[in-house]
N, CA and C of each residue as an Amber inpcrd file, in Angstrom:
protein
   228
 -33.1840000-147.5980000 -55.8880000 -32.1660000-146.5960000 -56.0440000
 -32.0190000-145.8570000 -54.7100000 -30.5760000-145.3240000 -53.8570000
 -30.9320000-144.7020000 -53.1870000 -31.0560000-143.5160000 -53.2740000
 -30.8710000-142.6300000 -51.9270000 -31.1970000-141.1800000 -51.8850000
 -30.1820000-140.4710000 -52.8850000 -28.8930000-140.8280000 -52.4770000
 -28.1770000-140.4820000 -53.4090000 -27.9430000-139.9240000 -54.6650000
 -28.2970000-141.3010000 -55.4340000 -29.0860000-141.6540000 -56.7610000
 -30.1240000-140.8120000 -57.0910000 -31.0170000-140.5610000 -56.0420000
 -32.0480000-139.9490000 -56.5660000 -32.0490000-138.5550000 -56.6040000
 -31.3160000-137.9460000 -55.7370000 -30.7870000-136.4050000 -55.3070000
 -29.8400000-136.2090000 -56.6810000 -29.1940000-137.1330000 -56.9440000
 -28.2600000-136.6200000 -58.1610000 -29.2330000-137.0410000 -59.8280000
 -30.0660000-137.3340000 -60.2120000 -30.8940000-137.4690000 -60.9720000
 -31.8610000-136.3410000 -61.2610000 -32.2780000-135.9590000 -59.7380000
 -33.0160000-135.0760000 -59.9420000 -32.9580000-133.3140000 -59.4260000
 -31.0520000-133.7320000 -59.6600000 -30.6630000-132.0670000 -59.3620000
 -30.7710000-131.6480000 -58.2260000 -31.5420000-131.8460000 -57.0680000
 -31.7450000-131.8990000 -55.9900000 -30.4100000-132.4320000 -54.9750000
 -30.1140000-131.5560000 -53.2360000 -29.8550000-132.5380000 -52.2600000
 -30.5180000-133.4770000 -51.7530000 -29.8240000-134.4100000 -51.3570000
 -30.3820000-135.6550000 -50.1250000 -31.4200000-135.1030000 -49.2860000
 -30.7470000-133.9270000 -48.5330000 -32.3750000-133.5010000 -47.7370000
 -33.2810000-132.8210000 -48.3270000 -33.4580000-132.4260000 -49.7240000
 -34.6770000-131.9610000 -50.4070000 -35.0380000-133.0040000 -50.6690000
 -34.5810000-134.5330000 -50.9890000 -35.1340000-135.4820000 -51.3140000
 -36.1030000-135.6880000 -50.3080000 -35.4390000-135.8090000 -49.2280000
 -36.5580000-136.1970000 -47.6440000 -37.5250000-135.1590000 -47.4920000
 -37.1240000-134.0990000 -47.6320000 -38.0780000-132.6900000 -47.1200000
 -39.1310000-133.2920000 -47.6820000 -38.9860000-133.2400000 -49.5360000
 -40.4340000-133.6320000 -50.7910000 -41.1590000-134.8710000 -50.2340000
 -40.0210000-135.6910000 -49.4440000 -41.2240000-136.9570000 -49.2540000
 -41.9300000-136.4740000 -47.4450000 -41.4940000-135.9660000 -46.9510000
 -41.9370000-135.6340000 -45.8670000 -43.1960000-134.8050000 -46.1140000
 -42.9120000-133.9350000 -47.0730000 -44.4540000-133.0360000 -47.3600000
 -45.1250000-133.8050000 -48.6120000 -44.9610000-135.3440000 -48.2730000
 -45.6750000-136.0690000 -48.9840000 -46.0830000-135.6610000 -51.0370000
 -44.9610000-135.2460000 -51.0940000 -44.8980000-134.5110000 -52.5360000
 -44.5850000-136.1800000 -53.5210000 -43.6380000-136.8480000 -52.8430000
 -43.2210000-138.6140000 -53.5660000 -43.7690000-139.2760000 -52.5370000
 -43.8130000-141.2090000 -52.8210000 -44.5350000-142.0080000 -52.1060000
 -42.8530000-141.7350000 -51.0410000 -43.6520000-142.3510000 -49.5040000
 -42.2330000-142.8680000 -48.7150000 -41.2700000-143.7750000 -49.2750000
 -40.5560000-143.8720000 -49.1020000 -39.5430000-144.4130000 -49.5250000
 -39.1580000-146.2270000 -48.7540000 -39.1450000-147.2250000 -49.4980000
 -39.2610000-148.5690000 -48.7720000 -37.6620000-148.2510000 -48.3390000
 -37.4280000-148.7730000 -46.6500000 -36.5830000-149.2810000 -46.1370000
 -36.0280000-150.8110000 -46.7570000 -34.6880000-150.9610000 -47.0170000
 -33.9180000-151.8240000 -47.3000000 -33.4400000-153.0320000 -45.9660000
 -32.9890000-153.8380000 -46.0730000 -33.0190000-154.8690000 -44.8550000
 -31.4090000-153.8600000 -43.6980000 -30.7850000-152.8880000 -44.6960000
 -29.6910000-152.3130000 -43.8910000 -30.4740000-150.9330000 -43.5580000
 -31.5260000-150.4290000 -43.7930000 -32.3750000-149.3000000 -43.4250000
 -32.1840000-148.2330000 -43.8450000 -31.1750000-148.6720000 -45.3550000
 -31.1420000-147.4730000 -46.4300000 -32.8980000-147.0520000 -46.8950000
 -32.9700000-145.6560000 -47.5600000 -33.8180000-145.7350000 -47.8930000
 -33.5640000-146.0720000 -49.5990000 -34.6820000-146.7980000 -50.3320000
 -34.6160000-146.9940000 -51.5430000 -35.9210000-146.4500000 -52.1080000
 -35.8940000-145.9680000 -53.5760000 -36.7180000-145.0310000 -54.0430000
 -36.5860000-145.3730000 -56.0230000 -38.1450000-145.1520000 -55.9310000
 -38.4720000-145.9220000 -57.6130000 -38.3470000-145.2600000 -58.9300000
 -38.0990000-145.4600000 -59.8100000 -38.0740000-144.4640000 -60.7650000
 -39.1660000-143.2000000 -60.8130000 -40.7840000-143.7020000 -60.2150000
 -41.3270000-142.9250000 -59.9440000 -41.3300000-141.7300000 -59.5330000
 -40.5990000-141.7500000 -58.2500000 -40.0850000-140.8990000 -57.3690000
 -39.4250000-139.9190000 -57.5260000 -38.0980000-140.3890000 -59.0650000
 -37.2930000-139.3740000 -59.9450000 -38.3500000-138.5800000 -60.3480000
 -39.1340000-139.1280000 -61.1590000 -40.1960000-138.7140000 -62.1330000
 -40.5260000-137.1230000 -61.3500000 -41.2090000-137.9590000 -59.8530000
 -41.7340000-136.3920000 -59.4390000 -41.2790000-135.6650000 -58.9920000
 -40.0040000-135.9540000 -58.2090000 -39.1770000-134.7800000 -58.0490000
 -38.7500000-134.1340000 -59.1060000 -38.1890000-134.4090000 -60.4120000
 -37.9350000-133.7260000 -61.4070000 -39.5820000-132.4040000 -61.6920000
 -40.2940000-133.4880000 -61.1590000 -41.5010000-132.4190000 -61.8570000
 -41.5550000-131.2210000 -60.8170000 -41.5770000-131.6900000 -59.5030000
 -41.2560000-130.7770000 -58.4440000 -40.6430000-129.6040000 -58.6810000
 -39.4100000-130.0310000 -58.7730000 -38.3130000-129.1180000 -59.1680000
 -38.9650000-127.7140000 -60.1500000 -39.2960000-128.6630000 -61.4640000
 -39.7920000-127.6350000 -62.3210000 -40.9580000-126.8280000 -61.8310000
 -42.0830000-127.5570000 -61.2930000 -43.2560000-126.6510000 -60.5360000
 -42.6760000-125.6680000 -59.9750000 -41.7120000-125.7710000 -59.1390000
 -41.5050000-124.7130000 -57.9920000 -40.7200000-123.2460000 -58.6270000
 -39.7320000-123.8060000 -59.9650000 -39.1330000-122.5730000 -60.6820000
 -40.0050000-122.2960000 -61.6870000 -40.9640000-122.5550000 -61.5500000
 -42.1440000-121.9760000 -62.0230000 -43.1980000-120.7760000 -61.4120000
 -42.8440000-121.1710000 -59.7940000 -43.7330000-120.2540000 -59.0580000
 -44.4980000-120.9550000 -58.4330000 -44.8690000-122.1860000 -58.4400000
 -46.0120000-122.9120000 -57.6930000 -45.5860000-123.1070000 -56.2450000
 -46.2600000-123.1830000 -55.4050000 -46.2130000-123.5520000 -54.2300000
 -45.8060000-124.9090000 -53.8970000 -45.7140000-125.0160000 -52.8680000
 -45.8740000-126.8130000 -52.6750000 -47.1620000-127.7150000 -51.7510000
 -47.6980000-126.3720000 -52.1040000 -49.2200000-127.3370000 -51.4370000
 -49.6300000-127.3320000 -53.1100000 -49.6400000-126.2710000 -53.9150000
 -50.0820000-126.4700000 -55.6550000 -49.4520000-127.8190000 -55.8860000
 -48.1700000-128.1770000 -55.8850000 -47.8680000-128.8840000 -56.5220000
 -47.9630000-130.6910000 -55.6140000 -48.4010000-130.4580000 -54.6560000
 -48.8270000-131.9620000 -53.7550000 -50.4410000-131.9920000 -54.5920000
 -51.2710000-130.8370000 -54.7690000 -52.5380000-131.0690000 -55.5480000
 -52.3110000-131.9370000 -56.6720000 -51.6050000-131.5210000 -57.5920000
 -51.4170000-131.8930000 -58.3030000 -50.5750000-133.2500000 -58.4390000
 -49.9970000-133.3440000 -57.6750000 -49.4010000-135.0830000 -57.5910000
 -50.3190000-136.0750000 -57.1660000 -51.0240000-135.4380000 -56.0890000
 -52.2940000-136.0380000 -55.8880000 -52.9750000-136.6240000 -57.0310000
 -53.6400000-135.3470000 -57.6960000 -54.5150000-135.8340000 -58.4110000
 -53.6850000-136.5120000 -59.9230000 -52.2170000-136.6100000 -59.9930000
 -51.6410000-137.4840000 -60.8330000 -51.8440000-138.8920000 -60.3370000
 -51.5090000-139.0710000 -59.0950000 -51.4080000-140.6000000 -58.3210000
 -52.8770000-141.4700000 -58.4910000 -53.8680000-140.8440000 -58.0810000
 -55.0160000-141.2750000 -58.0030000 -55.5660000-141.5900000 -59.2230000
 -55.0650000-141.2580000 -60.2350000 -55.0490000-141.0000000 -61.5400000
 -55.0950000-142.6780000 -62.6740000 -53.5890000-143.0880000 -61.6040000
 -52.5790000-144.3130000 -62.4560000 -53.8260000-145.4550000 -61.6310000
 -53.6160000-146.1710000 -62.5230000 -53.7590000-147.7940000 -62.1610000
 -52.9140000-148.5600000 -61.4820000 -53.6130000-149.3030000 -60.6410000
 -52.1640000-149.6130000 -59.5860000 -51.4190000-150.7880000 -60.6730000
């Protein structure tokens, strides 16, 4: 899916999409053979959760803890 896609899914702009993966909040995003970026349902998943953490009050180092310790979590 791209950024697009994923910015409009998860309520979010395109550059909050990048910001969240830049502060490593979602995995990077795989480059496409045209050097779009493409991004997994996963990725919705946590930005949606993002989103909610933050109008909650959490920080975004709270809420990278916590993705953390979601990721490490799953089975690959």
């Amino acid at each position: 899916m791209t950024i697009g896609d994923v910015a409009k899914r998860a309520g979010i702009r395109s550059s909050a999409v990048r910001y969240y993966e830049k502060r490593g909040i979602i995995p990077r995003a795989v480059r496409s053979e045209n050097g779009y970026r493409t991004y997994s349902n996963k990725s919705v998943k946590l930005l949606i959760f993002a989103v909610h953490a933050r109008s909650l009050g959490l920080t975004l180092k709270e809420i990278k803890s916590i993705v953390d310790l979601l990721l490490a979590n799953q089975s690959p």
